[in-house]
N, C-alpha and C positions, 0 to 999 in steps of 0.2 A: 546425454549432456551436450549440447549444441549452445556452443561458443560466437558469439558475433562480432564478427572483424571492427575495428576502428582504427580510429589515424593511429591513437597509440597504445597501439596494440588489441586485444581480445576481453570481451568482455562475458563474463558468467552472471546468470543470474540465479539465485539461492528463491526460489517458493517459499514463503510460507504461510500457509493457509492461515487465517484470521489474524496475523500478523506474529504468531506466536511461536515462541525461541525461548531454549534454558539458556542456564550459563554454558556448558558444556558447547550445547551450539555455536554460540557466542561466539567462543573462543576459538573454536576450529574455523569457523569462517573468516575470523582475523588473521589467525594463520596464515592460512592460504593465503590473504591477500598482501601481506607482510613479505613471505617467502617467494609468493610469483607475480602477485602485480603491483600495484603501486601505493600499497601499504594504507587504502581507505578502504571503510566501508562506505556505501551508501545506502540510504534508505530512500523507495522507491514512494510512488502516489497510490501502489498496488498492496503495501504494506510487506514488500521484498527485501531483498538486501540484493545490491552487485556490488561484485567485484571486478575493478577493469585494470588494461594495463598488462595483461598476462599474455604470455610468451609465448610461441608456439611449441606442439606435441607436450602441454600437460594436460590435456583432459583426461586422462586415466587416472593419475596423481589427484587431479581436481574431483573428479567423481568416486573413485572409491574412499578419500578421505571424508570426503562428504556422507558417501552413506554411510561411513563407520560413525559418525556424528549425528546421523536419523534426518540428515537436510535432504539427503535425495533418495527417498523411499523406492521410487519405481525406475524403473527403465524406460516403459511404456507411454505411459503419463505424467511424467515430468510436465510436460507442457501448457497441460490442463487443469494444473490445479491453482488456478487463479481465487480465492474465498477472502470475499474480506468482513467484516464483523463488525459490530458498533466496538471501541477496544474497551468501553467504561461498561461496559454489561456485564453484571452480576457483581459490579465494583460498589458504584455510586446508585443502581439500581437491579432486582429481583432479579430479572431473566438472564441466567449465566447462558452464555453464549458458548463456550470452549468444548461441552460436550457434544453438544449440536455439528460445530465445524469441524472437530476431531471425527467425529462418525461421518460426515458428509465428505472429507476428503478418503475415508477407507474405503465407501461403498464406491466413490469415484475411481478410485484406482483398481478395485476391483471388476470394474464394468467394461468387459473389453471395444466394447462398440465405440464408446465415449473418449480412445484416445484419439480418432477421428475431429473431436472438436479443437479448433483454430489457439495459439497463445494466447490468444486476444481476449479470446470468451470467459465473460466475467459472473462468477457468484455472488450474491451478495447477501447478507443477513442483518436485517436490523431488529434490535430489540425494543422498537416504538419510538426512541427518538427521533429518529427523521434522519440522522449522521451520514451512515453509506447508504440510505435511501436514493439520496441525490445524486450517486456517484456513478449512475448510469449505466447499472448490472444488465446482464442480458437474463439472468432469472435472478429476479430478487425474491427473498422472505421475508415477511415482519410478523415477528415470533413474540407472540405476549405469552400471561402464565398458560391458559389450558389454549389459546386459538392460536392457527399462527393462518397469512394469507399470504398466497402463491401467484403473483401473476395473475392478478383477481377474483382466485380461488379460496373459501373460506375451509377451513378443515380443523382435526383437533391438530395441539401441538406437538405431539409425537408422532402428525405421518409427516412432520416438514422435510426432512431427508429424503425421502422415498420420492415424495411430490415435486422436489427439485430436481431429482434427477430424471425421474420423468416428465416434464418439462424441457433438459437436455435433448433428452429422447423425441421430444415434437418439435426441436427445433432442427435435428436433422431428418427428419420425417419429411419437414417442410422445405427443407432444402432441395432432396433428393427429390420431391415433388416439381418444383419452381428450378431443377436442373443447373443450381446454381453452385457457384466457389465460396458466397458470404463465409468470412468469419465469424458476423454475429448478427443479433437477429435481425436489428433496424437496418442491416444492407439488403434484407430480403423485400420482397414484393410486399407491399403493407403487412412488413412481417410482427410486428408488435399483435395486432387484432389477430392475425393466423395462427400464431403462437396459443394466442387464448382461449379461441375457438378448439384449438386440440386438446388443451386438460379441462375444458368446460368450464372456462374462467366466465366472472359473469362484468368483469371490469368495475367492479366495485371496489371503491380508496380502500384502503386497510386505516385503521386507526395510526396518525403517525404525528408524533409533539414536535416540536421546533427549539429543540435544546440548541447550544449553539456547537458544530460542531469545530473540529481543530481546537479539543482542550488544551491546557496549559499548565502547569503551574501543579498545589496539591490540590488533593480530589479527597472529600472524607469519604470512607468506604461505609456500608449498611452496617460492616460487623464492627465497628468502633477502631478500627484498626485505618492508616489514610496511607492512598496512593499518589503516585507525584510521575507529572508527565514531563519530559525533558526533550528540549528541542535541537541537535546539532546544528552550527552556522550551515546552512546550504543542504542539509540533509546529509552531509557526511565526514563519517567517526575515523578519528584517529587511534593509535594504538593505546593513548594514555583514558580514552572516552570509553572504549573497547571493554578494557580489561577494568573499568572502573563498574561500568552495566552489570557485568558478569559479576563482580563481586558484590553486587547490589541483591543477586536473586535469592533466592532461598527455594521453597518448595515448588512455588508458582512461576510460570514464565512471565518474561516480558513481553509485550505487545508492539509492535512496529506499527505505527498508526498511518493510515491511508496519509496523512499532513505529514510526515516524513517526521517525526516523534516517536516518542519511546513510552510506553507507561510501565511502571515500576508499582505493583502492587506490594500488598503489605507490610509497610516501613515499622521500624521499630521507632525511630527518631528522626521525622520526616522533615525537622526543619535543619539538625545537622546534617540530610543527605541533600536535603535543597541547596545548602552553601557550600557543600561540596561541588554539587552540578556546575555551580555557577562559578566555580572555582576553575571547574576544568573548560570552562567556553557553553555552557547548554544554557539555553533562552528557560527560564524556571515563570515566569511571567508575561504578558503579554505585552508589555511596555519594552522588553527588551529588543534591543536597535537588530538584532539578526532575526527575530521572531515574525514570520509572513512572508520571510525573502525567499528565493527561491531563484535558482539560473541553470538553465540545460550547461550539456558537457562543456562546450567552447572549447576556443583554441589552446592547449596543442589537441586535444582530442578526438576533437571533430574533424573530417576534413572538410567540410561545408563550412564550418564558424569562421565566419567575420571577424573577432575580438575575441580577447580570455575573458568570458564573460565574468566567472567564477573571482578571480584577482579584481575585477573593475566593483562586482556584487559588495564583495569585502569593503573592498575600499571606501563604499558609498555606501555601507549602514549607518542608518537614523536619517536618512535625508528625506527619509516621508515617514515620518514616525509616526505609529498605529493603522499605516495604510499595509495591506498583502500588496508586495511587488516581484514582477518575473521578471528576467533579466535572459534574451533571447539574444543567439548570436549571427541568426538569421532568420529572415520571413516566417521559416518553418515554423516556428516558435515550440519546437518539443519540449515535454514535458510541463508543458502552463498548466497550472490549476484552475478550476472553472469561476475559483471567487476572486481573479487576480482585478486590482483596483487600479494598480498603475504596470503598463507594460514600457520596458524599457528593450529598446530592437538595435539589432546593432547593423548597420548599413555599409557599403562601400564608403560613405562618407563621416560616417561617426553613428553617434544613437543617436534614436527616434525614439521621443521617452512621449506617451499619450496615457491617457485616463481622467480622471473626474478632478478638475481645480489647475489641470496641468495643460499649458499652453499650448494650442495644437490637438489636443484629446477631449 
C-alpha cells in the first residue's frame, strides 16, 4: 500500500479492476475514509475509488482492513492492476465482461514478472461499443461472442486473458530492448507498431460501434430486469451516498464507471430508486446541472492550486448546461477528461474559462 502525500494530508487509492465493488466493499472503504481521512469517497477516470486526507502511520490499519474487505488482494501488484471494462456489458448487451476481468486480474497478480509494470499501465476491455476503446489502454481488448481482437491481433474469445497478458510480456520485452524507464507503451521508441510486431498483430480495426459513452440515467437490461447509472456532484460520495450504493446492491456488484458514475444493476423498482438518487444529490439524467462537471483537488488540497476549485465547480452548476466542463486549479489541469468542452483554469489572476461559444476559446 503506498500512500501519496498532499497538502492535506495522504492519499489511498482502492483498484478496482473493471470498476467493480459489493456492498461489503462499499462499506469498508467508507469506513476508512470516515474514521481517517476526510469522510469522501471519490471516484476516479480509472474506475477507482480514493480516499484522501489521511493521517500519518495508518497504512497497516488501511491495508489489512482492506484486505479483509477483498479491496487489496496482493501485496505484490497492487499497482498494476489498472482493468477498465465497457460498465454496460452483459447489462444492456450480450458480452458480460466481469468474468473476463475477474480472470484477467487473477492471472495478473499471479504473474510475478508483471509487478514490474508502471501504475500508470492501462488494461482495457471493450465489449464492441467503442466506450473504453477511446480511453487510451496500453493493451486493449475488444471482446465479441466467439472473437475477441488484441492489439490488432484476431483470436477466438477464450484466449483474450492469456493474449493480454502476453502483450504485457512484449511490452517489457521492448522496453528492456529500447533500455528504457517508459511507464507505457507510447513513451517507447514507435512503441505502439513494436508492441504489435511482438504478438504478430496485423494492425487490423477490430469491429467497434459508437454508442455514446458516459451513460446516465436507467438502462433496460437484456433480461427484463433495468439498471440505473447515478452520478455524484464532482465524482465524490458522501456518507449518506455511500451507505445508500451499498444498500442498493444485491447479488451483483456495482460498477464505478471510467466518467466517475456508478451503475446499479438489477433494480426491482428502478424509478423509486431513481428518485431516491436524486434525492440524495446523484445526476440520474443528463440535463442535470452537476452531470459533465468535473474539477481536480484544489485548494486546501493541493499545494500547487490556485482556487478551491471544487467550492467555485458547485457553485457554478448549470452555467453551461449540457456542455462537460473541468474546472482546473492550475495550468497542470489534472485529471481533465478527454471530451471536456469548456475548460475553466484558475490563474494568479482569477479563471481563464475557453472552449467552443466561450469568449477567448
Amino acid at each position: 500500500m503506498r500512500l501519496i502525500e498532499a497538502a492535506d494530508g495522504r492519499l489511498a487509492r482502492v483498484r478496482l479492476p473493471g470498476g467493480l465493488i459489493g456492498a461489503a466493499g462499499l462499506r469498508a472503504a467508507f469506513e476508512l475514509a470516515a474514521e481517517f481521512g476526510d469522510g469522501r469517497l471519490e471516484l476516479t477516470s480509472r474506475g477507482n475509488l480514493q480516499l484522501r486526507g489521511l493521517a500519518a502511520g495508518v497504512e497497516a490499519e488501511i491495508r489489512d482492513r482492506l484486505a479483509a474487505a477483498g479491496l487489496w488482494p496482493s501485496v505484490t501488484h497492487d499497482l498494476v492492476r489498472n482493468v477498465l471494462a465497457s460498465p454496460l456489458a452483459g447489462l444492456d448487451a450480450p458480452v458480460d465482461l466481469v468474468p473476463v476481468v475477474r480472470r484477467l486480474d487473477e492471472v495478473l497478480r499471479a504473474d510475478e514478472r508483471l509487478a514490474d509494470l508502471s501504475g500508470r499501465f492501462l488494461f482495457a476491455i471493450d465489449d464492441g461499443r467503442g466506450d473504453v476503446a477511446a480511453l487510451g489502454a496500453d493493451v486493449l481488448a475488444v471482446l465479441g461472442a466467439e472473437h475477441a481482437w488484441v492489439e490488432g491481433r484476431r483470436l477466438a474469445a477464450h484466449d483474450v486473458v492469456a493474449t493480454m497478458i502476453e502483450t504485457a510480456h512484449a511490452f517489457l520485452d521492448e522496453r528492456a530492448r529500447q533500455r528504457s524507464a517508459a511507464w507505457r507503451v507510447d513513451e517507447l521508441d514507435d512503441g505502439r507498431r513494436r508492441l504489435r510486431e511482438r504478438v504478430g498483430g496485423d494492425g487490423g480495426a477490430p469491429p467497434i460501434g459508437s454508442r455514446p459513452a458516459n451513460p446516465i440515467g436507467l438502462v433496460a437490461q437484456l433480461n427484463g430486469r433495468t439498471a440505473l447509472v447515478v452520478a455524484p456532484a464532482l465524482g465524490r460520495l458522501d456518507g449518506r451516498q455511500a451507505d445508500w450504493l451499498a444498500a442498493q446492491l444485491g447479488g451483483q456488484p456495482a460498477r464505478v464507471t471510467p466518467w466517475r458514475s456508478v451503475v446499479l444493476p438489477e433494480l426491482t423498482d428502478a424509478e423509486a430508486t431513481r428518485a431516491q438518487a436524486e434525492d440524495l444529490g446523484f445526476a440520474t439524467s443528463a440535463d442535470a446541472p452537476s452531470f459533465g462537471v468535473t474539477a481536480c483537488a484544489g485548494q486546501p488540497r493541493c499545494a500547487q492550486a490556485l482556487a478551491d476549485v471544487q467550492s467555485d465547480a458547485l457553485a457554478s452548476l448549470g452555467r453551461w448546461p449540457g456542455r462537460s466542463v473541468h474546472w482546473s486549479a492550475c495550468a497542470r489541469r489534472c485529471g481533465r477528461p478527454r471530451d471536456v468542452e469548456v475548460d475553466v483554469v484558475a490563474s494568479e489572476t482569477g479563471y481563464v474559462e475557453t472552449g467552443s461559444g466561450i469568449a477567448g476559446g
